[in-house]
N, C-alpha and C positions, 0 to 999 in steps of 0.2 A: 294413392295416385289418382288423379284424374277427379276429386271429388271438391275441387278449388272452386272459389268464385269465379274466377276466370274461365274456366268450363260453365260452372253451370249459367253463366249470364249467353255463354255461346249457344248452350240446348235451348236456351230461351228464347231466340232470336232464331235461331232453326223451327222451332216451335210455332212462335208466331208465324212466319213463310210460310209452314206449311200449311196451317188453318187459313191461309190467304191463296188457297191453290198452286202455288209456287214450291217448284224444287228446290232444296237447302240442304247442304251436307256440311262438316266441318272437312275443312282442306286444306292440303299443303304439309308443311313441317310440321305443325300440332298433331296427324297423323300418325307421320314417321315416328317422332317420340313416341308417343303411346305403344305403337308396335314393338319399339327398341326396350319400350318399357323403361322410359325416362317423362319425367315432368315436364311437361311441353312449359316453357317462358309465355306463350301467347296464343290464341286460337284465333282461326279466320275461316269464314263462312263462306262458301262461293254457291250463288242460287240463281235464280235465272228473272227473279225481279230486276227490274232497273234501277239504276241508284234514282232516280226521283219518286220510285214508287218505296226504294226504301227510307228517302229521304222523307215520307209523309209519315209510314208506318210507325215509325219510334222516335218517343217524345224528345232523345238529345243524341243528336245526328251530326256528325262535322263531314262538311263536302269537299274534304283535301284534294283528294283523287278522282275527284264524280265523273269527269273530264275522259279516265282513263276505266272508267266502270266500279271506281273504287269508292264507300263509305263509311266512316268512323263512325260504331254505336257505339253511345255513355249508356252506363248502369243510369236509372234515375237515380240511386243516390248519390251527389256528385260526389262527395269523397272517395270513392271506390276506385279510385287512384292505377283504371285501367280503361280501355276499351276494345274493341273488337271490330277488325277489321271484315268488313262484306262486300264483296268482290261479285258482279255479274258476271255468267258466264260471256267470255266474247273469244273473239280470234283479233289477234295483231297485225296491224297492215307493216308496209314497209319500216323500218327504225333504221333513217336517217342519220340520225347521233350516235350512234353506238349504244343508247340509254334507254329511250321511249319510244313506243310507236307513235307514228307518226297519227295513224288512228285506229280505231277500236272499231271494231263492227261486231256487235251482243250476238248473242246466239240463245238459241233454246236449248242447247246440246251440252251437256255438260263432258262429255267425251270429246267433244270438240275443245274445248274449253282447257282440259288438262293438256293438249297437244303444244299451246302455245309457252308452258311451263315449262322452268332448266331442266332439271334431274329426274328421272323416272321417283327417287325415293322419296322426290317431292310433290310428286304427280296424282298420289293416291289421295279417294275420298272416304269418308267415313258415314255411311248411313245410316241413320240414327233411328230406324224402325226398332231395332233390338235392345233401346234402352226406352220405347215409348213415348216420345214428347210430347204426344198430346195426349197422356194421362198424368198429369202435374203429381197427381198422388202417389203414386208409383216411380216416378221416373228416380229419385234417387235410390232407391234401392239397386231396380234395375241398372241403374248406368254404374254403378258401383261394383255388380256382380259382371257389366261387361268388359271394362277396363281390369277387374282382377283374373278375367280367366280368356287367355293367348287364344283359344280356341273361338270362342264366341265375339272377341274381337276382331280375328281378321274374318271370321261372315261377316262384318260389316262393311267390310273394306269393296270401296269399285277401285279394279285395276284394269284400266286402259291400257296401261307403259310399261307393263311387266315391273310394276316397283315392287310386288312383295319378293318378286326372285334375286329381284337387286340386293333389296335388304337381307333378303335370306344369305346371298352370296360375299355380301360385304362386297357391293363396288357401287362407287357413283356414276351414273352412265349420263349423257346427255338424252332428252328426248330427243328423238326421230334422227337428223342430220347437225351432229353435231358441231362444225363447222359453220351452219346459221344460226344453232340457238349462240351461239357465242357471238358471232355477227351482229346478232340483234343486240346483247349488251354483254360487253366488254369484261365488266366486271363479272361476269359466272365465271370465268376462268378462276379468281381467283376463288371465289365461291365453291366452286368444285373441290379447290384444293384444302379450302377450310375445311370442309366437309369431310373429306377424305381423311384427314388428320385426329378431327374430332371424333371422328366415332372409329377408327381404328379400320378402314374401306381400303378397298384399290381403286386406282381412278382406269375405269374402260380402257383399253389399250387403242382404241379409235378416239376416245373422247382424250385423252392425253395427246395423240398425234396432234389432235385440232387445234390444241392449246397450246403445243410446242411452233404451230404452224404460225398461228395469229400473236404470238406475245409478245411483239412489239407493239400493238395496237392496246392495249394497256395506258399507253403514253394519252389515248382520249380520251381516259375517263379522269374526271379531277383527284386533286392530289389528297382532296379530305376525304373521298369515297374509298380510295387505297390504305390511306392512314387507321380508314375504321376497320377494314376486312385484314388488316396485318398487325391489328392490336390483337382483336380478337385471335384469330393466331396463336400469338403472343401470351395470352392471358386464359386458353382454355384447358389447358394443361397436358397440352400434346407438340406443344412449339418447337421441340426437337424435328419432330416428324413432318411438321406445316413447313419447316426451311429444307428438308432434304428434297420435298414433293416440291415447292419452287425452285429445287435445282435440275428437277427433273426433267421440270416443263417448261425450263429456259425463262422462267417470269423470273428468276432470282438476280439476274441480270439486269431485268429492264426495269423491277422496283427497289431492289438494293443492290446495288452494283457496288457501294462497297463493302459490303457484306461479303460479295463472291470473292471480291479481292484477294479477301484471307487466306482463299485455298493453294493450296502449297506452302504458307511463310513460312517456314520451319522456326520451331524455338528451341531454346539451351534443352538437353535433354534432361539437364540437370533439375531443373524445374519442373519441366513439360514432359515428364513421359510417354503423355496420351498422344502425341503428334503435333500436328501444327495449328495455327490460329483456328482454324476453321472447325478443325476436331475439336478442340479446347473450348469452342463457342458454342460447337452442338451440343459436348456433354454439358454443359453450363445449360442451358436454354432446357436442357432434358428434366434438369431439378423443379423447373418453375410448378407451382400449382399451381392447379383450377382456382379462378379468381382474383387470382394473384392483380396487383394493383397494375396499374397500366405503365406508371413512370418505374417502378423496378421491373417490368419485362422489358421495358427499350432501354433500358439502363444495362440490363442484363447482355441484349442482344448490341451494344454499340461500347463496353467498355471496354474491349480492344480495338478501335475500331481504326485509334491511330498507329496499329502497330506494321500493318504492311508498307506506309510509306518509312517509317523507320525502320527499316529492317538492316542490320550491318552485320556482316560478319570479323570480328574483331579476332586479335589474336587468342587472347585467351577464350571468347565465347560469342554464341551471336549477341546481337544487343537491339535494342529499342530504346537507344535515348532519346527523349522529349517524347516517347509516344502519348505520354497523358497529355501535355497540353498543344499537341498535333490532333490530339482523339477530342480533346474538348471544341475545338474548333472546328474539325469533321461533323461531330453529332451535333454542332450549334445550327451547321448550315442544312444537313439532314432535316431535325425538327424544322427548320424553317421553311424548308422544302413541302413537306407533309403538313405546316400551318398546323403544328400544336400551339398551344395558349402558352405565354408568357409564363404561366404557374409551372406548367407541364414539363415547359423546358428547362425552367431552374433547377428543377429536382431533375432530370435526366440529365444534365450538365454535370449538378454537384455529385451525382453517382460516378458519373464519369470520371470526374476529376478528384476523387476520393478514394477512390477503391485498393491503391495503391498503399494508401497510409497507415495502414492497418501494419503494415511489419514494422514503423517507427513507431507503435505507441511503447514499447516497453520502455524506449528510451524520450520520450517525450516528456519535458516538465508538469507539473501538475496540471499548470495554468497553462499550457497548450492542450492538454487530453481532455479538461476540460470545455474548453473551445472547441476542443472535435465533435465531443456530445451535444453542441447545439446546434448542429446539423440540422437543420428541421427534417424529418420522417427517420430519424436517425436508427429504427430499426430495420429501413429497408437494406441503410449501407452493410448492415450486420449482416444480411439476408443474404444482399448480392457478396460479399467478401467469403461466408459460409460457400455457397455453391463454386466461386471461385477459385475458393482452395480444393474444394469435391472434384474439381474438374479439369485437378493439376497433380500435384505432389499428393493430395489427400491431409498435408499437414494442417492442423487448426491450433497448430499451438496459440498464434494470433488473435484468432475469432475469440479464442476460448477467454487470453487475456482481455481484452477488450467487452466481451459480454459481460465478464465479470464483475468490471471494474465500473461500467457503464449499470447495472443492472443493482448493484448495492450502493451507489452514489447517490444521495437524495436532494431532490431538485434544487433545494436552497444555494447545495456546494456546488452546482454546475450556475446553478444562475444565481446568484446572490445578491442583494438589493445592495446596488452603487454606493461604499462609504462617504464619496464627494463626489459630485457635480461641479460645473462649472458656474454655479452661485458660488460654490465655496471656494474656489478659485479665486473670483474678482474679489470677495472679502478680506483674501489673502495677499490681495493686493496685485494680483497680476492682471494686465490686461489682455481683453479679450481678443483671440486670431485664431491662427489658423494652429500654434504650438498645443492650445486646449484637445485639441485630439489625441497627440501623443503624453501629453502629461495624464489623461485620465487614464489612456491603455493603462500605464506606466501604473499608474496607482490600483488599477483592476487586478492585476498582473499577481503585483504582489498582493494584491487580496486572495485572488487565487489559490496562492503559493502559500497562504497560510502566513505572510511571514508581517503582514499589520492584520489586525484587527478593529482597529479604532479609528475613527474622522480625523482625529490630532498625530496618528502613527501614519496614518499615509501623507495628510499635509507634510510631518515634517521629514516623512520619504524625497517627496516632492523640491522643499527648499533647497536638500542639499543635495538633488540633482540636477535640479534647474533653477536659473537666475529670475526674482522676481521683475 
């Protein structure tokens, strides 16, 4: 750990600042990893240069954020297919939008500097005296032998914000007055909660009030900044616990509200032992793994999603008739709500609207089960149906069929190259409309089914079902 390119292009650029009289630490979440003893995804530099004096400094520099004290270092090799973010120290004026300051004023002070930061666990610096940067020949040993031993890593740490006792304590706290850092952007709330989820935290019992206080203010930040902080969520392998923590702090309401819905539906017990929709969703969402794809975690999280408007109590049991295709048109206007991509939303639709058909396949014709398996992503359906049944009955007799049958079929027999076209049609004398769609199913069908084999056996399927 800690011995990536990604690190060491960051000691590099620490390195340099310093031989330039300038403070440079690595900062932020890169930190906290390391501490937590996980692979940080990304490192950022916060030093007290100015982004034009870093902007001269290194040879491939992007000025995204310069504006905000922010600038993108490239490795010179451009392939190196990362960069590293370097951050001047400053302090934030008023934020106006709920998003940005409105302006920045640098500082010398790096203590200054981490005050304007969310979470204390995010607040911590890493001094990089104890791994040497400015003896290039040494420094990877040393920075090898600092990130492997707990003790020599947190000497290196500056803690302004009490974040090593945070992390010690497992809680995410707000810096300073939690109710402005939230003020100032909207989205840390939900931040807090990813957080909290992810690494297994309690969120502060003041820093929770504030977010319970402010979470209709949620509704200013855009729908695509909420969509990314509830995939993640979603997709880090704690999603169970990231929807209990948004019911907590009353954001589960104001960014899925029909999510909250669920709570209370009650179902057949017959089925549903585990309780009602909402239970049924959590243990469901509890299966997902770390990494898990993004369109089977909102698959996962929305494919009851039409079951509270259907909810009846019938004589013999409760019921949810049409809740799939009440849910498919729920989660069509959800996605569109959140501005997923067309791609995104087909597979979270066809999850949706699939997930069901798993208990017809034993009775399905060939040439429909077939059809089912060209579901495109068609082992996420497997995946969500598995956790579905996990998070009900426990039965897989279903799964079990359907993996099987799906898993020893080989691609030819689910997709088979078309006996006839509609060339061979018009040769056969029929003319061409709109009937050519159903006479080719037709001949597909029984391809399927095994029961032509030949261009001349489906043709003369074809004659003697339909009129030339």
């Amino acid at each position: 750990m800690g011995n990536t390119p990604q690190f060491e292009a960051a000691l590099r650029i620490v390195q340099t600042l310093r031989a330039r009289k300038f403070e440079a630490y690595l900062a932020g979440g890169c930190v906290r990893d390391l501490l937590l003893g996980r692979e940080p995804a990304d490192y950022d530099v916060a030093t007290s240069a100015t982004p034009d004096v870093v902007l001269d400094m290194f040879p491939r520099t992007f000025a995204v954020g310069a504006h905000f004290g922010v600038v993108l270092v490239a490795p010179e090799i451009e392939d190196a297919g990362f960069v590293t973010e370097v951050a001047t120290f400053r302090s934030d004026l008023a934020y106006s939008d709920g998003r940005h300051p409105d302006a920045v004023r640098y500082t010398t002070s790096a203590e200054e500097d981490v005050q304007r930061r969310d979470f204390t666990i995010n607040g911590l610096l890493l001094d990089p005296p104890c791994i040497d940067p400015l003896r290039p020949a040494r420094r990877g040993s040393l920075l090898g032998e600092c990130v492997r031993d707990p003790k020599l890593l947190r000497s290196a740490v500056i803690d302004c914000v009490g974040g090593l006792a945070d992390l010690d304590a497992g809680v995410v706290r707000a810096i300073g007055r939690p109710k402005l850092r939230f003020e100032e952007d909207h989205l840390r709330m939900l931040r807090a909660v990813r957080f909290a989820a992810r690494f297994g935290f309690e969120l502060d019992p003041e820093t929770q009030r504030a977010i319970r206080s402010l979470a209709r203010r949620i509704h200013a930040v855009s729908r695509e900044r909420v969509r990314d902080e509830l995939t993640k969520m979603l997709t880090e392998g704690h999603a169970r616990r990231a929807l209990e923590l948004l019911d907590e702090t009353g954001l589960l309401a104001e960014v899925l509200p029909k999510i909250e819905d669920m709570k209370g539906v009650e179902q057949p017990p017959q089925f549903h032992p585990e309780g009602d929709v909402w239970i049924h969703t959590l243990m469901l969402l509890e299966q997902l793994p770390p990494g898990c794809s993004m369109t089977l975690a909102w698959g996962a999280l929305l494919h009851d999603v039409g079951k509270p408007p259907t909810f009846r109590r019938a004589p013999d049991r409760i019921r949810f008739d049409g809740h799939v295709e009440i849910g498919v048109a729920m989660a069509a206007e959800i996605c569109r709500g959140f501005r997923f991509s067309n791609e995104e939303t087909r597979q979270v639709l066809a999850l949706v609207e699939n997930h069901m058909r798993f208990m017809d396949a034993p009775r399905m014709k060939a040439s429909t089960l077939k059809r089912f398996f060209r579901l495109d992503r068609f082992d996420e359906h497997l995946a969500l149906h598995r956790m579905d049944c996990l998070a009900a009955s426990g039965n897989l007799e279903h799964w079990e069929f359907v993996r099987e049958r799906f898993s020893s079929m080989p691609e030819e027999a689910v997709r088979p190259q078309p006996l006839i076209t509609g060339r061979e049609l018009i040769a056969a004398g029929y003319a061409p409309g709109a009937g050519f769609r159903e006479m080719l199913r037709a001949a597909e069908d029984a391809q399927l089914e095994g029961t032509v084999t030949t261009a001349e056996e489906a043709l003369q399927l074809l004659r003697e079902r339909f009129l030339s």
